[in-house]
C-alpha positions in Angstrom: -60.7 35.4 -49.8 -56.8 36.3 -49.0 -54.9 33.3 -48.1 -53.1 33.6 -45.4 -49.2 32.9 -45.0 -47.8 31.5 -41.5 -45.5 34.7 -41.7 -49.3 36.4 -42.0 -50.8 34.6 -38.7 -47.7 35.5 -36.9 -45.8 38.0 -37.6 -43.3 36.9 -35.0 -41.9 34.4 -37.3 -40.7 37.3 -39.2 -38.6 38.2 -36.9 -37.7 34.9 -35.9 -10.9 10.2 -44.8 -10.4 7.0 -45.7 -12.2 7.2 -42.6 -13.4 3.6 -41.5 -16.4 3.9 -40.3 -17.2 1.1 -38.4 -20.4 -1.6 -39.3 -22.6 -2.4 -36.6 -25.7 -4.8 -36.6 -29.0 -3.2 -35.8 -29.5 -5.5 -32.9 -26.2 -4.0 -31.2 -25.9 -0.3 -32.5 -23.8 1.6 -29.8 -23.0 5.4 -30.9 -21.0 8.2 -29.8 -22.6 11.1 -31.5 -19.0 13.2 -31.2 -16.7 10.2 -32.2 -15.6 11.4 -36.1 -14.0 7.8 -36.2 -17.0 6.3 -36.6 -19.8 8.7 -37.0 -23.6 8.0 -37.6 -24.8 9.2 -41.3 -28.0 8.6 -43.4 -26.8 10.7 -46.0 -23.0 10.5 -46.1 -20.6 12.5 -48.8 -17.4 11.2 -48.7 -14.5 12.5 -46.4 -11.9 15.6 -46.8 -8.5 13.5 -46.9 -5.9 13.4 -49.4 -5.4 9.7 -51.1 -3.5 8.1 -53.3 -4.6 6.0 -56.2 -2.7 4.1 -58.7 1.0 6.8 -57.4 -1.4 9.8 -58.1 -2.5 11.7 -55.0 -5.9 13.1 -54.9 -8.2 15.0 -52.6 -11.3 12.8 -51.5 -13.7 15.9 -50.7 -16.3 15.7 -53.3 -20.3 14.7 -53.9 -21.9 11.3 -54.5 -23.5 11.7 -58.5 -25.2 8.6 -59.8 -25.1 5.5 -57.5 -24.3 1.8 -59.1 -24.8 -0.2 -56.0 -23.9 -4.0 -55.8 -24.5 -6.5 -52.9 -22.1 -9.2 -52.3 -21.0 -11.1 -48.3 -23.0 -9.3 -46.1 -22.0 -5.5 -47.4 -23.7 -2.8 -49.5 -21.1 -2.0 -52.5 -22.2 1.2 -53.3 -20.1 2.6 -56.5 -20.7 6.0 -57.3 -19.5 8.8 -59.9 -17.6 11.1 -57.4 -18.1 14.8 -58.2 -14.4 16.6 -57.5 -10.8 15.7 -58.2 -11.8 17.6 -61.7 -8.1 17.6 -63.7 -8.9 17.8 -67.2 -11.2 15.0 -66.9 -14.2 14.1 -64.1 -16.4 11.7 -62.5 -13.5 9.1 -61.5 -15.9 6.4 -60.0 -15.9 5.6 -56.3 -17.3 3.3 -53.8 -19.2 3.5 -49.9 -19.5 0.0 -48.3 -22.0 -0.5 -45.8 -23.6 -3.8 -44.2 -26.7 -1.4 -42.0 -27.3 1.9 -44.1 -25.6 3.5 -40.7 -22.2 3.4 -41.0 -20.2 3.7 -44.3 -16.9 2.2 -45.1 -15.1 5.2 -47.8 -12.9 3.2 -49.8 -11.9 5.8 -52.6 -11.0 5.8 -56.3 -11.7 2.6 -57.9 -11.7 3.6 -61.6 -10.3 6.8 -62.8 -11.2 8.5 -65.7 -9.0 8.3 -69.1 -7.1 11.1 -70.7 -7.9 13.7 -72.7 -8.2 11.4 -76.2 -9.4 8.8 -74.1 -13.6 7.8 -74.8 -13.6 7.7 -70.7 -12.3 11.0 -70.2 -15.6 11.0 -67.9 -16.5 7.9 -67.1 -20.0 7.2 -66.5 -23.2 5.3 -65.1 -23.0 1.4 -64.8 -23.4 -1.8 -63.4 -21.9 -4.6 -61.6 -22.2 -8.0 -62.6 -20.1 -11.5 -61.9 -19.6 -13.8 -63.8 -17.5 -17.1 -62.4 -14.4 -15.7 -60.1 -14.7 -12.3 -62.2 -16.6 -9.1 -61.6 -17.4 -7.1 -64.6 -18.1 -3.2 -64.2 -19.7 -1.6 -67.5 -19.7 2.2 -67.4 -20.0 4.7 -69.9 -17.4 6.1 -71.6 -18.0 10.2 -71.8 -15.9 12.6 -73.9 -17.5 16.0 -74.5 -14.2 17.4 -76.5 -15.5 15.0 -79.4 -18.4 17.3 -79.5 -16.2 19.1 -81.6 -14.4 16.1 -83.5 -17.6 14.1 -84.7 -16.2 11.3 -82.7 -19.1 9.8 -80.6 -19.6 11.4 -77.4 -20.9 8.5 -75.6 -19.9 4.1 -75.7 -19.9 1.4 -73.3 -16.8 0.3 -71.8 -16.0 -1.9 -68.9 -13.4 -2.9 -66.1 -12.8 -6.3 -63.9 -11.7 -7.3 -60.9 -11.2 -10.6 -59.1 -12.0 -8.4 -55.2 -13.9 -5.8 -56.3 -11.3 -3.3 -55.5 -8.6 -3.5 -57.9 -10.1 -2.5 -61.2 -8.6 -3.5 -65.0 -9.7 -1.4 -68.1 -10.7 -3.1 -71.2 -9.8 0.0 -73.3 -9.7 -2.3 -76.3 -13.4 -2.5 -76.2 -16.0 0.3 -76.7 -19.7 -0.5 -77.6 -20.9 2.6 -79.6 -24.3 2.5 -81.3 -26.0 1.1 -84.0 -26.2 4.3 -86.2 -27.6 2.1 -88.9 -30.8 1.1 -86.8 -31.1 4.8 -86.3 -29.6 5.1 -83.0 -28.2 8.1 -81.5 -24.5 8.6 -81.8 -23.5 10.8 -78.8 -26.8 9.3 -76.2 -25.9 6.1 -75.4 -25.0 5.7 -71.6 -26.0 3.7 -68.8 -25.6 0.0 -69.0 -27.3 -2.3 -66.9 -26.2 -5.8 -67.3 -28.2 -9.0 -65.4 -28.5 -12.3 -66.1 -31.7 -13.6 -67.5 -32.7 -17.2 -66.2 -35.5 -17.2 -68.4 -33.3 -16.8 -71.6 -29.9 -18.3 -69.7 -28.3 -15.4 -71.4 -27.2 -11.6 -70.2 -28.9 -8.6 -71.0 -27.9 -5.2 -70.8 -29.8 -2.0 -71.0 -28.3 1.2 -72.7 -30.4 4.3 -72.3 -30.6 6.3 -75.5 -32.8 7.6 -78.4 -33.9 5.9 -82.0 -35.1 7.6 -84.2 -35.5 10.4 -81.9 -37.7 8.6 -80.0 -36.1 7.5 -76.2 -35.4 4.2 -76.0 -33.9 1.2 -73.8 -31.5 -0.6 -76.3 -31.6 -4.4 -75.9 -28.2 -6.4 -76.3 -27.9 -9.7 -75.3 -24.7 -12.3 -75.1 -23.8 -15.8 -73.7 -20.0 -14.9 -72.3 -19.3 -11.6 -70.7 -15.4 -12.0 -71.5 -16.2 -12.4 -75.2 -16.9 -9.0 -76.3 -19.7 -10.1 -78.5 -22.7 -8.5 -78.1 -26.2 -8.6 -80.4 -28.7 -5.9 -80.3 -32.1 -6.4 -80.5 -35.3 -5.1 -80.5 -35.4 -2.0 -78.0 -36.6 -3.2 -74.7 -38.5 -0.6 -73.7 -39.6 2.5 -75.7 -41.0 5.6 -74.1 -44.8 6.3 -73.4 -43.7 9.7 -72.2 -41.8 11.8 -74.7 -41.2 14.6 -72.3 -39.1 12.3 -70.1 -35.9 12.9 -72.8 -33.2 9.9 -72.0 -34.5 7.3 -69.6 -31.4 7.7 -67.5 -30.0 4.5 -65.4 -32.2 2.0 -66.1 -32.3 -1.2 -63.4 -34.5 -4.5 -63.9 -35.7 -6.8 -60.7 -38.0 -9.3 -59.7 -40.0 -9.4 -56.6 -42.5 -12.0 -55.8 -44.6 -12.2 -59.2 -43.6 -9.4 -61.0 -41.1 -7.5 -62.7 -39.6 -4.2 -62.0 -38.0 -1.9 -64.5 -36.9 1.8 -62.8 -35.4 5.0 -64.9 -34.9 8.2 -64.5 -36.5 11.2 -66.3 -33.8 13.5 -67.7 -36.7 15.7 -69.1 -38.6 17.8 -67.5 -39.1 16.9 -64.1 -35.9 15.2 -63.1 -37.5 12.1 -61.5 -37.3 8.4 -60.9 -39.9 6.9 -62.8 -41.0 3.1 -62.4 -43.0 0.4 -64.7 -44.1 -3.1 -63.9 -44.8 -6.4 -65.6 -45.9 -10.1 -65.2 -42.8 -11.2 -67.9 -39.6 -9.3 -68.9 -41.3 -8.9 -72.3 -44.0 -6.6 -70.8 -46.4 -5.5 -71.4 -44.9 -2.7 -68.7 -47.6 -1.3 -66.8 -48.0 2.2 -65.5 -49.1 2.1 -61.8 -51.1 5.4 -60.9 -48.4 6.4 -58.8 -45.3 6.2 -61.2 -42.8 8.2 -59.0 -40.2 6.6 -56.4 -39.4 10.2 -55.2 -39.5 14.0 -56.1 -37.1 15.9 -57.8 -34.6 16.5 -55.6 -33.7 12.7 -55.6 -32.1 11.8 -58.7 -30.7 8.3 -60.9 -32.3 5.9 -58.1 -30.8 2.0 -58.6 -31.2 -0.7 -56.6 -29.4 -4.1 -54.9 -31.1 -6.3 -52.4 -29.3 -8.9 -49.7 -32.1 -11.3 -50.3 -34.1 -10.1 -47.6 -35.0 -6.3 -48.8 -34.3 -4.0 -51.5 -33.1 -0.9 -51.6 -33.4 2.1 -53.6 -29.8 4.2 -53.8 -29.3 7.7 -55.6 -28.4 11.2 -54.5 -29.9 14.7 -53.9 -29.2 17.7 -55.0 -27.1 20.4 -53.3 -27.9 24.3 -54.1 -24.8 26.8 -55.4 -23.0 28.8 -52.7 -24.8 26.5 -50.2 -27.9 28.7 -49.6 -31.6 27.9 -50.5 -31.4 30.7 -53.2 -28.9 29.1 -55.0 -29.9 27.3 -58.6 -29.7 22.9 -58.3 -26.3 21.2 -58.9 -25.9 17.8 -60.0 -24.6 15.6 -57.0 -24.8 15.8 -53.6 -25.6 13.1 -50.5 -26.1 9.5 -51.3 -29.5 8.8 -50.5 -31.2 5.4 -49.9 -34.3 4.4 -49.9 -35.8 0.9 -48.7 -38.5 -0.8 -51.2 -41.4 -2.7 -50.2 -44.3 -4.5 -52.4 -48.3 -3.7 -52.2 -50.4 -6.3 -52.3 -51.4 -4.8 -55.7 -47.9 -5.3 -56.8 -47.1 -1.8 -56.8 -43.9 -0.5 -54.7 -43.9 1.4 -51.8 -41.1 3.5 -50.9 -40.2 4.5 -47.1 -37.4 5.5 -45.0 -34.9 2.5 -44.6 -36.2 0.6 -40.8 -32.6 0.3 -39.4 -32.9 4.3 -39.5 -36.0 4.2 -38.3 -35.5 2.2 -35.7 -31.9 3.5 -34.7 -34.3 6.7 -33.6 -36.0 5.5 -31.2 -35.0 7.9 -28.3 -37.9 9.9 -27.8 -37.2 13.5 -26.8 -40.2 15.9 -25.7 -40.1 19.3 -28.3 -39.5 22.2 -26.8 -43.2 23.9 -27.5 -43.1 28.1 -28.1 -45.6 29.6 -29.5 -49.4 28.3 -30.3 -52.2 30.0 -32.4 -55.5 29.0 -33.0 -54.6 25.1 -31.4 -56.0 22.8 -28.4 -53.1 21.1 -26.4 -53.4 17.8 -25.1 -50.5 16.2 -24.2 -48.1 15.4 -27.2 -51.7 16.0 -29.6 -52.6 18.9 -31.2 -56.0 19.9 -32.6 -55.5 23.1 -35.2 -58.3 25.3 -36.0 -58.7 26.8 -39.7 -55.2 29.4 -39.8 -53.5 27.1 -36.7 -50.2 26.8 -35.6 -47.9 25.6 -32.8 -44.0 26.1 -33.3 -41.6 24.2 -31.8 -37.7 25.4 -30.4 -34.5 24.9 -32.5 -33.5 21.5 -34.4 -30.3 20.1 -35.1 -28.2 17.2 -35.8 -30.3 13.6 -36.6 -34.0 13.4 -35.7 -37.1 11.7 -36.6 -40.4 13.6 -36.1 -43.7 11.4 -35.9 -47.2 12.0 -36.0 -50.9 11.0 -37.2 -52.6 13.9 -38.9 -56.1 13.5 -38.9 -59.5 14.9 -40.3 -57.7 16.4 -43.6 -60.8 16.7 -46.2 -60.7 18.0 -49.8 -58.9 20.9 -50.1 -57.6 21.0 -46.8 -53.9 22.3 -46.4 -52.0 21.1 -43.5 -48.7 20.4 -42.8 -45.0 21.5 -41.2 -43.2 24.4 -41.5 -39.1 23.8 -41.4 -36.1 26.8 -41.2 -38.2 29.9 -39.4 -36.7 31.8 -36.8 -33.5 32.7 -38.1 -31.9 35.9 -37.1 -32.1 38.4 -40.1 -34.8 36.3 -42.2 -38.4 35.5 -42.2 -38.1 32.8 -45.2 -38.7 29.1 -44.4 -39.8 25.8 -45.9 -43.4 24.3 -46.1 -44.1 21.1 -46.1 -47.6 21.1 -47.4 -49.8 17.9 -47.6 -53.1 18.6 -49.5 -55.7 16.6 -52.0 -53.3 13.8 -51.9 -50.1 15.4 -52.7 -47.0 16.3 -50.4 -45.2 19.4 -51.6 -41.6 21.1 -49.9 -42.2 24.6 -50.5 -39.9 27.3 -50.4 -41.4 30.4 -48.4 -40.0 33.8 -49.5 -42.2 36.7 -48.7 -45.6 36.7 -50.1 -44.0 34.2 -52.6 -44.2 30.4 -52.4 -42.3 28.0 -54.7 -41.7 24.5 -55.1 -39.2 23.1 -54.4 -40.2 19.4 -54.6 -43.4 16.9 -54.5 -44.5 13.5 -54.7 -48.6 12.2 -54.9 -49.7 9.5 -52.3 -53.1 7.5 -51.9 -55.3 10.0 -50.7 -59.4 9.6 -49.2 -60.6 12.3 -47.1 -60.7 11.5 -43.8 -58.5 9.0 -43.8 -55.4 8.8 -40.9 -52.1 10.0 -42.9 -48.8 8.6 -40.9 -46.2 10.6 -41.2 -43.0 9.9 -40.5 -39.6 12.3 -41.0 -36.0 11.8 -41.2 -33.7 14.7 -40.2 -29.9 15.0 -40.7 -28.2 17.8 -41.2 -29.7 19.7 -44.2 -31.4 16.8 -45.7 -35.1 15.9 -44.8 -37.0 13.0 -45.6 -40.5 12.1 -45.2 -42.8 9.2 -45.6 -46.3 9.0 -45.4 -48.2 5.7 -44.5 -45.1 4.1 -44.9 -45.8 3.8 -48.7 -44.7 7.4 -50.4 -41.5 9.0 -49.6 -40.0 12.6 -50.7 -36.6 14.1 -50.1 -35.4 17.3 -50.0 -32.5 19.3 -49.3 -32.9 22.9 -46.8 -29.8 24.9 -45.6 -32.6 26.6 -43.5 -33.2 23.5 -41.3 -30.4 23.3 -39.0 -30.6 25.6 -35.8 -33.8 27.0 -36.8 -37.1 26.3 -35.2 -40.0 24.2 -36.8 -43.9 23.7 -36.5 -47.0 22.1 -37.6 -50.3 24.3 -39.3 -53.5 24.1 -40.7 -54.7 27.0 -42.7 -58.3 26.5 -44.3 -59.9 23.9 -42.3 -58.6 22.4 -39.1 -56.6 19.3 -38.9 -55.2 17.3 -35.8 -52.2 16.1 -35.3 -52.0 13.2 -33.0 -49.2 11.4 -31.0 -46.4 14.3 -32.6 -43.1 13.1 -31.1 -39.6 13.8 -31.5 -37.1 10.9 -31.2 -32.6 11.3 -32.1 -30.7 8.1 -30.6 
């Protein structure tokens, strides 16, 4: 049997600075939408003002790469490899400060990257640690022009700081790796430094390959100021060979167990976790391995001792349009982690965004195919639809599907409705996976997916996050998946079932 399209059921939808930007508590949040002073963002880039740094003016416009976040007095410290400012040399590392994952303090340049000759000349993933009065930063130090001089490509370098804003190079010291042990000599990035109570000792994490294998190095010292490190044994080796470098590795305990998150620069691009009862493993694989899909990239985490948070960024598309190829960097993303009863991690929307969206709104309802109406529910025969009028700016879209059986395909469709186009976004849920489909034609492709705990039957929550072109959804508050759609804004959107009927119970539309 032909399967059917929503373009096919109706063809009418083929027709169709340093800004400060003021902290608020979630108990007291008072927002003026149009005040640029101190705007609202869940997914914030940094401004379009010209800085200076260090007697050098720069331009702050630019994309958040991979997040190094670090929690310290009340605020989110969230350093970042800032994508623009390119002279010669990129990645200059900058920093967002936030105390609600609302409103975002842009504090600019904090390390710049070296010269030419210089083993920074793109600095790169790190971590923040302190250690008495002093904060050490280790980052990498990147130089692709000694791809061509045999010089390694990659070491570890680091900065302090007595405020966490005024940063001092070390350039006297660079880590490069054990060739000897059969370490790679241009992968070796991504240093994660803690401090392990068990051991009363510091550890750091470098992600890189021995023996061609992908590894997570092991080094471990007593003094941070000493510049003495000792490697030993790897701390992790890969049970995946596909995943290439385990990228930004980060360690945590919650209640019993230990957490050990990486990301997959292989072949799907995605944030991988294992867990263990000791810091010596043995790591476990939970079913569900993934934190996100692919458009969420290099996810770390911090906590303020009452929840954790997962930070990274998503992609943004060339020229701007959903036909453009992936580029590295875009919107700092962040996600808020929670712990199963099984141990595993859930992954959800952060609450103070949540609940900041609590002004419900009634959608605008349009056209209706194949569906029952009652009230805000919605009961969808096999091939059913009921679109929705335009959506813009920040929203959160609720609802309880219900009924979805094997091989049932139900879901949203985001984007339709623009003048000149009949492509959209799907946002199928089916046999226990949530896919963001791109809708061109007769064609379908995938943009991005993410499994969830599926039993027929069963009541799947959903709950999304809207704001601007990024879009966010959990389900059951345990399984979240982000993706980015120039399509979304000031377009219309929908819900559908195609081969078997679902409901969709209690939809509702909330902004603030």
């Amino acid at each position: 049997m032909m399967m059917l399209s929503i373009k096919n059921i109706f063809p009418a939808m083929a027709l169709f600075g340093a800004i400060a930007f003021q902290a608020c508590s979630k108990s007291n949040i008072s927002v003026n939408k149009e005040d640029i002073f101190n705007p609202v963002s869940f997914f914030p880039v940094p401004p379009t003002i010209w800085l200076s740094f260090q007697g050098d003016t720069y331009y702050s416009s630019g994309y958040v790469g991979d997040v190094m976040p670090y929690f310290e007095n009340d605020s989110f410290h969230i350093f970042y490899l800032h994508d623009g400012d390119a002279k010669g040399g990129y990645h200059p590392i900058h920093e967002f400060s936030t105390v609600d994952l609302l409103h975002y303090n842009y504090n600019g340049k904090m390390i710049p990257y070296g010269s030419d000759s210089a083993q920074d000349r793109a600095p790169g993933t790190g971590s923040v640690i302190k250690e008495g009065n002093t904060y050490y930063f280790f980052y990498t130090g990147h130089n692709d022009l000694h791809w061509s001089t045999g010089q390694p490509v990659e070491g570890i370098m680091y900065a302090t700081s007595t405020d966490l804003q005024n940063w001092t190079k070390h350039s006297g010291f660079v880590m490069y790796p054990s060739t000897n042990n059969g370490y790679a000599p241009n992968d070796f990035r991504d240093p994660f430094v803690f401090f392990n109570n068990e051991t009363n000792e510091y550890w750091m994490l470098v992600s890189t390959f021995r023996n061609n294998i992908p590894v997570i190095a092991l080094y471990t010292t007593n003094d941070l100021s000493s510049d003495n490190w000792t490697l030993k044994s790897p701390f992790f080796t890969t049970d995946n060979n596909s995943y290439g470098v385990m990228e930004c590795p980060d360690v945590f305990k919650m209640g019993n167990y230990w957490y050990f998150i990486f990301s997959e620069n292989g072949v799907n691009h995605t944030t991988h976790y294992r867990m263990a009862a000791s810091l010596n493993g043995p790591w476990i694989k939970p079913a569900i391995d993934v934190l996100d899909g692919a458009f969420f990239y290099a996810g770390k985490t911090a906590s303020n001792g009452t929840n954790r948070y997962l930070f990274g960024w998503v992609y943004r598309k060339s020229g701007e349009t959903d036909y453009g190829g992936n580029i590295w960097g875009g919107n700092l993303v962040t996600h808020q982690l929670a712990q199963n009863t099984d141990g595993t991690l859930s992954v959800q929307i952060p609450e103070t965004v949540t609940d900041l969206l609590s002004e419900n709104e009634s959608p605008t309802q349009d056209s209706t195919f194949n569906a029952n109406v009652n009230g805000n529910s919605y009961t969808l025969q096999a091939n059913g639809f009921v679109g929705f009028g335009l959506i813009n700016g920040q929203k959160k879209i609720t609802t309880v599907i219900k009924g979805l059986q094997t091989g049932s395909d139900a879901g949203f469709a985001f984007g339709y409705g623009r003048t000149g186009s009949g492509d959209y976004y799907k946002l199928r849920i089916k046999d226990g996976m949530a896919y963001f489909l791109k809708v061109q034609g007769a064609d379908e492709y995938v943009d991005c997916q993410v499994p969830f705990s599926f039993t027929p039957g069963n009541d799947i929550n959903v709950s999304i996050v809207i704001d601007n072109t990024i879009i966010a959804i959990t389900i059951n508050g345990k399984t979240t998946l982000t993706d980015r759609m120039y399509w979304l804004p000031n377009a219309k959107w929908g819900i559908y079932s195609m081969q078997s009927g679902a409901g969709f119970s209690n939809l509702q539309l909330f902004s603030f």
